[in-house]
N, C-alpha and C positions, 0 to 999 in steps of 0.2 A: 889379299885383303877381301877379294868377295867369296872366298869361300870362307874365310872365316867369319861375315856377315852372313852366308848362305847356312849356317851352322847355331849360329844366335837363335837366326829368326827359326831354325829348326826347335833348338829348346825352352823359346818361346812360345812356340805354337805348343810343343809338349810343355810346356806350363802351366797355361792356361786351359789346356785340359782339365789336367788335375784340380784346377781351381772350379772350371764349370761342374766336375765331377762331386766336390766340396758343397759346392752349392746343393746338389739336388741334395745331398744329403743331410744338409741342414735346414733345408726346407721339411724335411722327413721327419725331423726329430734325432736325426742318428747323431749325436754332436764327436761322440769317439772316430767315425767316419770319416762323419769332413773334416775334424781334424787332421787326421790320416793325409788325407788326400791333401791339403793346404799345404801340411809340412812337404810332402811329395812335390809338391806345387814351386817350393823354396831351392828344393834340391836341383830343379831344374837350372831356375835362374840365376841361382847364388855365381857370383864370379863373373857375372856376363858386365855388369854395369861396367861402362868406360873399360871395357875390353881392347884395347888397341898394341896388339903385338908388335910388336920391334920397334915401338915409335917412341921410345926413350928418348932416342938421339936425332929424332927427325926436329928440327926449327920451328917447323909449325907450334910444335908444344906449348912453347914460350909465348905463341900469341894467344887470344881469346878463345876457348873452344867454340867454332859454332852448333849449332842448332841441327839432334841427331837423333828422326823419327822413331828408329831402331832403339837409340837409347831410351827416348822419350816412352816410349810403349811398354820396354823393359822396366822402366822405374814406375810408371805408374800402375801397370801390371801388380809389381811389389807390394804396392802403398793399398793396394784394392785385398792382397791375402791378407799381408797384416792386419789391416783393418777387420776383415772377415773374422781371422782365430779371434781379435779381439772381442768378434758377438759370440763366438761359442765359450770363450771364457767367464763374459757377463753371463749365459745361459747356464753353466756350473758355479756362477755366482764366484768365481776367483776372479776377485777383483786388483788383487796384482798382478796377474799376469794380460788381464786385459789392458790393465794402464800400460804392460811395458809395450803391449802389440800396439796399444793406438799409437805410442808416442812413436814406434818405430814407420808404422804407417804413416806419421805426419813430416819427421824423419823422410822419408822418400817425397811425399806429396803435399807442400803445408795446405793446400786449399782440399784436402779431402775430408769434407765436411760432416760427410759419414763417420770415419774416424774421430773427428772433433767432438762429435756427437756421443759416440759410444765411448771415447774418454771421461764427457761431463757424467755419464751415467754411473760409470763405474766412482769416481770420485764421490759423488751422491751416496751410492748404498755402503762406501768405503769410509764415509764419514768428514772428508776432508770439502767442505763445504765451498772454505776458501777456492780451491782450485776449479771446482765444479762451477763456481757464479763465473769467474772467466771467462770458464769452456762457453758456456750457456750464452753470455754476454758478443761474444764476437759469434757467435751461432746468430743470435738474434739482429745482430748488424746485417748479416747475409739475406735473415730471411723470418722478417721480424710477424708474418701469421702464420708460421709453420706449426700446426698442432702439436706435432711431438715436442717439438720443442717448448712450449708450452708446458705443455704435460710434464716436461723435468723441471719448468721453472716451479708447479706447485710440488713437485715430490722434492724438492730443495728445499719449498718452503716449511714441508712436513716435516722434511732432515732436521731444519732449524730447532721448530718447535721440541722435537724430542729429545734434541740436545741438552735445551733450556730447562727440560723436566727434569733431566735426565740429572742436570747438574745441581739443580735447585734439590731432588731426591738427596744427593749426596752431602749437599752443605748440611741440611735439615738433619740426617744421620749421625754426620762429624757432632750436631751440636747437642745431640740428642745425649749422644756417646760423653761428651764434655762434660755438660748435666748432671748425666747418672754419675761418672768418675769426681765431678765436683761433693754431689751428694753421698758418694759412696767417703771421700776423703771426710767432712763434715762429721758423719754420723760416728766414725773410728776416732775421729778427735772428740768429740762427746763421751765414747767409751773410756779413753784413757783418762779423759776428765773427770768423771765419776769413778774409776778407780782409784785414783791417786786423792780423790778426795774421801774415799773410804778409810784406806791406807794411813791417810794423815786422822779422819777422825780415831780409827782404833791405835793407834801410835799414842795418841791424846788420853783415850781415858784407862789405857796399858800404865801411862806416866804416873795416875792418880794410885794407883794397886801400891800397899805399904811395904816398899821390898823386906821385911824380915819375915812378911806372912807367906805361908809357899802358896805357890796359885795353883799346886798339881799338887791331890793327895793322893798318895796310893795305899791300896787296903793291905792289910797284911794277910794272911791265911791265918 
């Protein structure tokens, strides 16, 4: 058992490497990079969580797990790259794949606020407004003069707004469209209206002509 803790904390420590490695490079502007290195970061840890070899059958199982710094470290480790790819995915502005990294970093650590955070953001420029006031809403339980946070409550409120344009643009279109199609239908019944009133006048004074007289002479040579 303590070699295979002495082996955790080994790809742990090579984890977090990788992740510090992440970092500088997202501080740099490199976001290809630390992505690199984050996922690297994954390949470390993946498999480690609740790692307990041969204890299928051990008793303990069955009761309460307690309390395992080793695991602790390892999942919150997790909940911090997650979190991380999810700022490089806001920075290439994919904002589905930053919602899947935050959720998966919230997934590990629900109080990672950071994460909580770059999900409200990514929701915001994703449109989904609903889920963003949420995010933003238990953000501001936590830490209600936090400027950034702030800061996405008005870029939310700007969301709003442009929606409201956005929609009110499209009713305004539908009715414009409706209009012309109404007036376009209108004016083609007026044509046939006036045709068929022609129609019936020359029917009318066709009827007056003395059928024995021919209405068409032709010349001879």
């Amino acid at each position: 058992m303590q070699s295979n803790n002495a082996n955790n904390e080994e790809k742990l420590a090579s984890g977090k490497l990788e992740k510090d490695q992440g970092n500088e490079y997202f501080k740099k502007g490199e976001i290809k990079n630390a992505l690199r290195h984050y996922h690297l970061a994954l390949f470390h840890l993946n498999g480690l969580q609740n790692n307990k070899t041969f204890a299928v059958f051990r008793k303990e199982q069955e009761e309460e797990p307690k309390n395992d710094p080793l695991q602790e470290d390892i999942t919150k480790t997790m909940s911090v790259i997650y979190s991380n790819l999810a700022a490089c995915h806001i920075k290439e502005q994919n904002w589905d794949k930053a919602i899947s990294y935050a959720n998966k970093a919230l997934k590990h650590d629900p109080e990672n606020t950071k994460a909580l955070f770059r999900r409200a953001q990514a929701y915001i420029n994703e449109g989904n407004t609903t889920r963003a006031r949420e995010d933003l809403e238990k953000l501001t339980v936590k830490n209600p003069d936090d400027a950034a946070v702030k800061r996405e409550w008005y870029n939310l409120k700007m969301k709003d707004k442009e929606q409201d344009e956005k929609q009110r643009r499209e009713l305004k279109g539908m009715f414009n469209r409706k209009k012309k199609q109404d007036e376009k239908e209108e004016e083609e019944k007026k044509i046939e209206e006036s045709e068929d009133d022609t129609y019936t006048s020359a029917s009318a004074s066709s009827s007056k002509t003395n059928p024995m007289e021919p209405r068409f002479i032709e010349l001879e040579d």
